[in-house]
C-alpha positions as CSV (number, residue, x, y, z in Angstrom):
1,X,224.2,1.4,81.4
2,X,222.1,-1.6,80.5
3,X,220.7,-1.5,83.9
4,X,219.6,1.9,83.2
5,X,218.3,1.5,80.4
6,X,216.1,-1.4,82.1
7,X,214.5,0.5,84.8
8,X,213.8,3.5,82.2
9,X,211.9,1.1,79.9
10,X,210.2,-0.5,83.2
11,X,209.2,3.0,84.1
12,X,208.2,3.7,80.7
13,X,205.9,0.3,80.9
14,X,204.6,1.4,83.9
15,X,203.5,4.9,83.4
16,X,201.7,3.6,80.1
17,X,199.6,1.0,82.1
18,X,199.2,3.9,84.8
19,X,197.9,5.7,81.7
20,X,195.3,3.2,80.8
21,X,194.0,2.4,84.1
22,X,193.0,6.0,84.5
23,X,191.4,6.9,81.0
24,X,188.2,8.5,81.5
25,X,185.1,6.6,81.0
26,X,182.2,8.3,79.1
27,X,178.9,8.9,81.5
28,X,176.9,6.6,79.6
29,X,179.5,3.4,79.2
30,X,179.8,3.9,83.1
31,X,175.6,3.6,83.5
32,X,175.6,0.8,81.3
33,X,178.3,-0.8,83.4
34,X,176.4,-0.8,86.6
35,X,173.3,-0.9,85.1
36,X,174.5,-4.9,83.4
37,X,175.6,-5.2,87.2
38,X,171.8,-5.3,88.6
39,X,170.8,-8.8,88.2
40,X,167.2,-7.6,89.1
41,X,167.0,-4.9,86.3
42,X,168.6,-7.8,83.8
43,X,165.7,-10.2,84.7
44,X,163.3,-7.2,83.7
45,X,165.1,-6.4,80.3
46,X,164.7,-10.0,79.2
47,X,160.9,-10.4,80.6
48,X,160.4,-7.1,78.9
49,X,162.2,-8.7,75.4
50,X,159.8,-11.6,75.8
51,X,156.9,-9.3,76.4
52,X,157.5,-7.2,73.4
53,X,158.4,-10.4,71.3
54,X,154.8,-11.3,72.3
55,X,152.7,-8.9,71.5
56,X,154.5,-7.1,68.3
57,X,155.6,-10.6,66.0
58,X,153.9,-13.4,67.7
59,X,150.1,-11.7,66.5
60,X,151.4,-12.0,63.3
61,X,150.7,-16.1,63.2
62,X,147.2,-15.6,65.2
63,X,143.6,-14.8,64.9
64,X,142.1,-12.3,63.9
65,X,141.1,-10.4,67.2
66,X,138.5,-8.4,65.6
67,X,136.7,-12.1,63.9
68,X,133.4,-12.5,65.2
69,X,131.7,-15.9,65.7
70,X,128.5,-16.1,67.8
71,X,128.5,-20.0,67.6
72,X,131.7,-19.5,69.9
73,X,130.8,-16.9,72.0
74,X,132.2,-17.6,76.0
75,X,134.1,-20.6,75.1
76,X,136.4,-21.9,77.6
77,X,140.6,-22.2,76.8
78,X,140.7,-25.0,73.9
79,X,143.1,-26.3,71.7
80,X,141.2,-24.0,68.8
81,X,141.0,-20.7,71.5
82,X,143.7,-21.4,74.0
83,X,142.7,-18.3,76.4
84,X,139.2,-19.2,75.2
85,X,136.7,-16.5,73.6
86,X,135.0,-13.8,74.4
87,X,131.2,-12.4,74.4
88,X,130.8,-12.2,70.8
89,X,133.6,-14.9,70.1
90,X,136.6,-13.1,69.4
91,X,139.7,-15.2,70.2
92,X,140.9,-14.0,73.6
93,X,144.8,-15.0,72.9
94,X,144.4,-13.1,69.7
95,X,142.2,-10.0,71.9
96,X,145.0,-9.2,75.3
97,X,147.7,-9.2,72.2
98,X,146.4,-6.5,71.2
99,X,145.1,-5.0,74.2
100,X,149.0,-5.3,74.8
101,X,150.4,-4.0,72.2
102,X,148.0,-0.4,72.3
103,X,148.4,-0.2,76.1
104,X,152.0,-0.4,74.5
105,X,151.5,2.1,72.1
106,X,149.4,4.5,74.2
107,X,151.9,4.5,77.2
108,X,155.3,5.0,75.3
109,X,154.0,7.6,73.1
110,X,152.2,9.7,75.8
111,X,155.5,9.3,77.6
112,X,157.5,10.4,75.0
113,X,155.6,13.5,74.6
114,X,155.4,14.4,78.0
115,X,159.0,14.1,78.9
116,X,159.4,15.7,75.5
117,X,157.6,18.8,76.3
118,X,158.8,18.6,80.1
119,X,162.2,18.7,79.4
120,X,162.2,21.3,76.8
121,X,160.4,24.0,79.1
122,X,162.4,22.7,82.3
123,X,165.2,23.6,80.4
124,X,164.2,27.2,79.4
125,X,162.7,27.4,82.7
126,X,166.2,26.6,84.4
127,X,168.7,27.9,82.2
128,X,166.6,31.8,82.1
129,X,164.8,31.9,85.6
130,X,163.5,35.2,86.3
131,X,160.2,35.8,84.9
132,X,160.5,33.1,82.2
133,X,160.7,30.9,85.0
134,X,157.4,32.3,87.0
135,X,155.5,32.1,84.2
136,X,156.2,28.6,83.4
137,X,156.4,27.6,87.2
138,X,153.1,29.3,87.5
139,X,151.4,27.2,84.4
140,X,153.0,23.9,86.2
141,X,151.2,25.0,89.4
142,X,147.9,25.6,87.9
143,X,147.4,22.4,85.6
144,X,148.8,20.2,88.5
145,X,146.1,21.3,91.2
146,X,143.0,20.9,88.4
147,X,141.6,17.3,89.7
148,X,142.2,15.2,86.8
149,X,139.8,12.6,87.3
150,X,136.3,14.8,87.5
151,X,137.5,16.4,84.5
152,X,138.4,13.5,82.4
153,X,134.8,11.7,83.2
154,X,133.4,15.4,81.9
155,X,136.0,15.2,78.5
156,X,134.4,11.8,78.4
157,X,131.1,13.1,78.5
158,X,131.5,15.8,75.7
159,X,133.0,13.3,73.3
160,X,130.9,10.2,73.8
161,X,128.0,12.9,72.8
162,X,130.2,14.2,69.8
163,X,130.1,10.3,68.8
164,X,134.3,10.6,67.8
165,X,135.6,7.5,66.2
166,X,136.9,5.1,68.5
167,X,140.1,5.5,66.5
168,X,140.7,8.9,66.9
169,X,139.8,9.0,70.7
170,X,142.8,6.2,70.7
171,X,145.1,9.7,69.8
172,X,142.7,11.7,72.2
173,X,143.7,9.6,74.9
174,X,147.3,9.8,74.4
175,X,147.3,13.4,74.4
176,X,145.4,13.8,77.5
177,X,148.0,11.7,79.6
178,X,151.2,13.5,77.8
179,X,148.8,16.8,79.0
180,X,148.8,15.3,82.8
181,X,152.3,14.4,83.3
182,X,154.3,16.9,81.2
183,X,153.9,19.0,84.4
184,X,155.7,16.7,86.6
185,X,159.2,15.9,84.3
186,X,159.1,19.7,83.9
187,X,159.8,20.5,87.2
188,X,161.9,18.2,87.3
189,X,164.1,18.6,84.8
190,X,164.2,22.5,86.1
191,X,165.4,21.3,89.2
192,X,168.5,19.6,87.5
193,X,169.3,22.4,85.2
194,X,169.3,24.7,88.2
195,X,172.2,22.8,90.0
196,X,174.2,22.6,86.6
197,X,174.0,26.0,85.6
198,X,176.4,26.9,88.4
199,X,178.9,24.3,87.2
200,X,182.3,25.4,86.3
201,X,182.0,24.3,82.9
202,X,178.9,26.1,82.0
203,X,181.0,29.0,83.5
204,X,183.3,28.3,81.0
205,X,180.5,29.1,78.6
206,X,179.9,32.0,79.7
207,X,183.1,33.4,79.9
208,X,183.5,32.0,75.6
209,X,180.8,33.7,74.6
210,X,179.2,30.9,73.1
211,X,175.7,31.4,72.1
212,X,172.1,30.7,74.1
213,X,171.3,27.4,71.9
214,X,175.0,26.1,72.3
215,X,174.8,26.0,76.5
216,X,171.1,24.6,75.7
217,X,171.2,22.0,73.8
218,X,175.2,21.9,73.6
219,X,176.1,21.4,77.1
220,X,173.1,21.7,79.2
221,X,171.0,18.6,77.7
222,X,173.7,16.1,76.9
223,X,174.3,16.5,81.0
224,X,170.6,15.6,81.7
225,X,170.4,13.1,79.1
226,X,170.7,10.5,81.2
227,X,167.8,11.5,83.6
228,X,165.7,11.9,80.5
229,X,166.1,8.0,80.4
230,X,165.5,7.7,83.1
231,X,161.9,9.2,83.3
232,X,160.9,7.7,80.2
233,X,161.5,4.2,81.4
234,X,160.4,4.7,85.3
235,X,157.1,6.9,83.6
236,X,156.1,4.5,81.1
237,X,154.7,1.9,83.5
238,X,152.8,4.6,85.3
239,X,151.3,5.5,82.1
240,X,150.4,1.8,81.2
241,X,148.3,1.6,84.6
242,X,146.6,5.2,84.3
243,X,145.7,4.3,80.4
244,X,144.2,0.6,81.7
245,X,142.6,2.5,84.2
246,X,140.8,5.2,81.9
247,X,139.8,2.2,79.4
248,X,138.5,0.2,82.3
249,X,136.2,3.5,83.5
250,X,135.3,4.2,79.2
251,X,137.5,7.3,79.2
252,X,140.0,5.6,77.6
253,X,140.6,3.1,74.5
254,X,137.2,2.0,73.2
255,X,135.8,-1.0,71.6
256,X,136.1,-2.5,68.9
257,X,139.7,-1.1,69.6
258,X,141.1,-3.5,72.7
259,X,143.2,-2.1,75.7
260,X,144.0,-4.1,78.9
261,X,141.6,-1.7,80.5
262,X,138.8,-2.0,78.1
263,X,139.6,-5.9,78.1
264,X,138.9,-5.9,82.1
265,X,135.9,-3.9,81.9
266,X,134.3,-6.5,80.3
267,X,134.3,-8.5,83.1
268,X,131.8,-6.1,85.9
269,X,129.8,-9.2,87.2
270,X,130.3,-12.0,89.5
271,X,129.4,-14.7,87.0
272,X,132.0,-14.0,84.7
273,X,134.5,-13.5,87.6
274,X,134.0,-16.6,88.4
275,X,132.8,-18.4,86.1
276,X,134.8,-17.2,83.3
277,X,138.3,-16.0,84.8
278,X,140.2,-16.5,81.2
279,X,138.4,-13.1,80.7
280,X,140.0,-11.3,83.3
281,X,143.2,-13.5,84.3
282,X,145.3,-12.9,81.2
283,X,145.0,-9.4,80.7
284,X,145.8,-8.9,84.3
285,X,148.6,-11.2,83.8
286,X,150.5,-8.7,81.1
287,X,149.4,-6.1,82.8
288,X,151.1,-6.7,85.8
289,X,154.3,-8.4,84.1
290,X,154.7,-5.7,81.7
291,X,154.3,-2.8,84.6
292,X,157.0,-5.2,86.5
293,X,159.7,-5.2,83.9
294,X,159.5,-2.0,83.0
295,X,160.5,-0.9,86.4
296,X,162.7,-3.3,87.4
297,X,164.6,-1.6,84.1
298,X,163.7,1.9,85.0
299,X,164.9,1.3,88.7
300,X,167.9,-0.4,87.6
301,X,168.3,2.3,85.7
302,X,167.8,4.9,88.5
303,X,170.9,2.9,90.4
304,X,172.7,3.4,87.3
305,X,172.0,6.9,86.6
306,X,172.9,8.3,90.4
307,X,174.3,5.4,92.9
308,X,173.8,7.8,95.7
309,X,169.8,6.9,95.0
310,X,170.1,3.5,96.0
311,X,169.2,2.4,99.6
C-alpha cells in the first residue's frame, strides 16, 4: 500500500511539472524572448538609449543653440565650443542636439500617423473587401504612383511664396511624410487581415454573433499588434533619412529651426568641406547612428515578430 501510494504521488509530481512545462506563453512575452536573444538588436537598444539620453536631457546643461555671436562665427572645436561654431556662431554641440532631437520628433510622429491611418483603413479594407476594399485599394493605387519628389519641390514653392512660419512648416512637413507612407502600412496591414480573417477563431466570431467593432478591434487588431510594432520601429528610420533629406533640399525643417538635413545643407561648398568638417561630420555622425539603432531594433524585432523572416 505505501508503495502505491508512492508512485501515485510520483505521478501526481510529474503531471504537475508536465503541467508547467506546457503553459501557454502569451505572443508578446514569446517576442520579447527572442527578441533579448539578438545580441545585435540589444547593441542597437542601448546605442538608441544613449542617443535619446543625448539629445532629450543632456541639451538641458548646454548652450543655447539659437545664441548668436558674430565674434565667434566658424570657430574650430574648443574647450568653450567643443564641435566648434557655426556661420553666425551658434554653438554646433548645442545646434546637431537639436537638429537631433526634431529629426526625432518629425520622424516618430509622421510615423505614428502613418501606420496609424494605415492600419486603421487596412483593417476595414481587409475585414469588409468588396467594394470597400476597391475603393480604398484604388486610393492606395493612385497616391502611390503621384511622383513625390516633383510635387514636394512644387508644395515648397507655394509655401515659401505664402512666407509660413518656419514653425508651422515643422507640422507641414510631418504631415506630408505621414501623407507618403500611410499608403504603404495600409496595404500591408490589409494583407495580414486577409490571411486572419479565415482563421478558425474569427470563425468562431461569426458563428457568436459578436458585433462588427468586437472582430475589429476585439480580435482582429490585438492579432496584428505585433506587426504594427513592428512597422513603427523598421519605418521610423526611413522617415529620419527622407525628413534629412527634405531639410537638406529646403522642403523640409527651416532655419532658425535646426534639422540634421538643414544642419548639412549648410555645408554646399568645398571650403567648408574641407576646411570646416565639424560642420558636416557630427550631424552625419547621428544621423547615421541613430538610422543604425533604430534598425538593428526594428530588425531584431522583425526576427522576433515572425522567425520564418530570418535568413
Amino acid at each position: 500500500m505505501r508503495q502505491d501510494k508512492e508512485l501515485i504521488i510520483q505521478e501526481n509530481s510529474q503531471n504537475q511539472n508536465t503541467e508547467e512545462n506546457y503553459k501557454t506563453e502569451s505572443p508578446y512575452m514569446m517576442i520579447l524572448r527572442r527578441f533579448l536573444k539578438d545580441k545585435l538588436a540589444i547593441a542597437g537598444l542601448v546605442m538608441l538609449i544613449a542617443i535619446l539620453f543625448l539629445i532629450l536631457i543632456v541639451p538641458i546643461f548646454t548652450k543655447d543653440p539659437a545664441a548668436i555671436d558674430v565674434t565667434m562665427k566658424n570657430k574650430p572645436p574648443s574647450p568653450e565650443h567643443i564641435l566648434g561654431t557655426d556661420a553666425l556662431g551658434r554653438d554646433m554641440f548645442a545646434r546637431v542636439l537639436e537638429g537631433g532631437r526634431f529629426s526625432f520628433f518629425v520622424g516618430f510622429a509622421a510615423t505614428i500617423i502613418s501606420v496609424f491611418l494605415g492600419t486603421i483603413l487596412g483593417l476595414i479594407a481587409g475585414y469588409y473587401g468588396g467594394v470597400i476594399d476597391m475603393i480604398i485599394m484604388r486610393v492606395v493605387d493612385i497616391l502611390m504612383s503621384i511622383p513625390t519628389l516633383p510635387l514636394l519641390i512644387i508644395l515648397a514653392a507655394f509655401l515659401s511664396d505664402l512666407e509660413v512660419n518656419p514653425k508651422y512648416r515643422i507640422y507641414i512637413t510631418l504631415g506630408l511624410l505621414a501623407f507618403i507612407f500611410w499608403t504603404t502600412y495600409c496595404r500591408n496591414i490589409r494583407g495580414i487581415v486577409l490571411l486572419l480573417r479565415e482563421q478558425e477563431y474569427m470563425q468562431a466570431t461569426e458563428a457568436l454573433g459578436f458585433s462588427t467593432f468586437r472582430k475589429l478591434f476585439g480580435h482582429l487588431l490585438p492579432n496584428i499588434l505585433p506587426y504594427v510594432i513592428l512597422y513603427i520601429a523598421t519605418g521610423l528610420g526611413s522617415m529620419m533619412i527622407f525628413e534629412a533629406s527634405l531639410s537638406y533640399l529646403g522642403l523640409g525643417v527651416q532655419p532658425p529651426y535646426a534639422s540634421l538635413g538643414n544642419l548639412l545643407q549648410s555645408t554646399r561648398n568645398f571650403f567648408d568641406l574641407t576646411r570646416r568638417v565639424w560642420l558636416w561630420i557630427p550631424p552625419t555622425v547621428l544621423l547615421f547612428a541613430s538610422v543604425l539603432s533604430i534598425n538593428l531594433v526594428g530588425e531584431g524585432l522583425r526576427n522576433a515578430v515572425d522567425p520564418r523572416l530570418k535568413k
